[in-house]
C-alpha positions as CSV (number, residue, x, y, z in Angstrom):
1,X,31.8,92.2,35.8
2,X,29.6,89.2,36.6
3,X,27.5,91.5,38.2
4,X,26.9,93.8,35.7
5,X,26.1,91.3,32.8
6,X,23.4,89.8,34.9
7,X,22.0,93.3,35.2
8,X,21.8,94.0,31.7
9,X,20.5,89.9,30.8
10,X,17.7,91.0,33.4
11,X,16.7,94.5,31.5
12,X,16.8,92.9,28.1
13,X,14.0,90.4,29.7
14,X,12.1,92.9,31.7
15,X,9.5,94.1,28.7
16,X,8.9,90.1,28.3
17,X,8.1,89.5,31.3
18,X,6.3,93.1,32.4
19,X,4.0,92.1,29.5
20,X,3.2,88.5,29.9
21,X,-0.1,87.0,32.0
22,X,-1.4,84.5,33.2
23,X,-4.2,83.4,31.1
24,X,-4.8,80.0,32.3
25,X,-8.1,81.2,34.2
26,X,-9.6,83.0,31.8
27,X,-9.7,83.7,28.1
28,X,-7.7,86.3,26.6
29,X,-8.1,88.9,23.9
30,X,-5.4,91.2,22.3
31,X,-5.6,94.1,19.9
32,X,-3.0,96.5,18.3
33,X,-2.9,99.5,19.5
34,X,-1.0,102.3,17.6
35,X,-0.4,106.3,18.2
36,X,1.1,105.4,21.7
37,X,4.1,107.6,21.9
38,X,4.6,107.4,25.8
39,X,3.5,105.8,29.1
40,X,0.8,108.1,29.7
41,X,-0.4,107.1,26.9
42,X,-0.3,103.2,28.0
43,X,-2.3,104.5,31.4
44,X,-5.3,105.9,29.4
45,X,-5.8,102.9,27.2
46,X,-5.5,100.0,30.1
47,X,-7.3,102.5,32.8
48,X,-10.0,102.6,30.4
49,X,-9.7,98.7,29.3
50,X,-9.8,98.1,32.6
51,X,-13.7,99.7,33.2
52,X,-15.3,97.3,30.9
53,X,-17.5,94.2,32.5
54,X,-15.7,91.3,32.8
55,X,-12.0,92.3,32.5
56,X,-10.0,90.4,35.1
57,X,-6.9,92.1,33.9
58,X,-5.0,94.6,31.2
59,X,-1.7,94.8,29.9
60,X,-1.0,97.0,27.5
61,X,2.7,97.5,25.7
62,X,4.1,100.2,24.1
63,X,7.3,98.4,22.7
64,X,4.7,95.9,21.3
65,X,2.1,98.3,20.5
66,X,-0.7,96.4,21.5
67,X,-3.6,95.2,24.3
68,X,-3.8,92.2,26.2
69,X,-7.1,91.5,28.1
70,X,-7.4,88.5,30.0
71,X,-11.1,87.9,31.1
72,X,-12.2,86.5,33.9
73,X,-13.3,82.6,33.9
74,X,-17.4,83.4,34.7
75,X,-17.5,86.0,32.1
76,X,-20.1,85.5,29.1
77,X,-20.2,88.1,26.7
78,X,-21.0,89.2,23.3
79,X,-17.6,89.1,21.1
80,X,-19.3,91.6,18.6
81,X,-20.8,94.2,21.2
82,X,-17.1,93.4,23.4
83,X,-14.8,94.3,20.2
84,X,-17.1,97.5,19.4
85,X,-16.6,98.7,23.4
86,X,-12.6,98.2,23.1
87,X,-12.3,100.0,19.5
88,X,-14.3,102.4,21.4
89,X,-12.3,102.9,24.4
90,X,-8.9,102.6,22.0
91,X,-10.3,105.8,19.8
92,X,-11.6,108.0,22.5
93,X,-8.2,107.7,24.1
94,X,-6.7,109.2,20.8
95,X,-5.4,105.9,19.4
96,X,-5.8,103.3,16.6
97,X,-6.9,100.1,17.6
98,X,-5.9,97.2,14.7
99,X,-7.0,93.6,14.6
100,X,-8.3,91.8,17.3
101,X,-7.9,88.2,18.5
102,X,-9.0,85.9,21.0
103,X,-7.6,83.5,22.4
């Protein structure tokens, strides 16, 4: 029985942790993301997060419905041109993209 509660305390953590990152080396900006239905749809928004300049890593969450990009620590950019590209990428893929923050 032991066994079997430890199981099901790890699945009930398992989105937490599949979602968090790292972001002590860089800084990181997250966006809702809404219309995501499965985890194909997940795949297309991070895959094409994951193209723009600077990106050291994606997470995207369906439970959550929203983007996490951490950026990598010698990355300047422009934070108007940077949101424009992610709303971009978020609406080609088929999806809403909703407020954006940085951290």
């Amino acid at each position: 029985m032991k066994k079997i509660t430890l199981f099901f305390a790890g699945l009930l953590l398992l989105p937490l942790s599949a979602f968090s990152v790292n972001a002590a080396n860089g800084q990181v900006v997250e966006i809702g993301v809404t219309g995501m239905v499965c985890e194909f749809c997940v795949n297309s928004v991070e895959k094409g997060l994951k193209k723009l300049p600077g990106v050291k890593q994606v997470k995207v969450s369906l439970e959550d419905k929203r983007a996490e990009i951490v950026m990598a620590d010698d990355t300047t950019i422009d934070a108007a041109v940077f949101e424009t590209q992610v709303r971009k990428i978020i609406e080609d893929a088929g999806f809403t993209p909703g407020e954006l923050q940085v951290h």
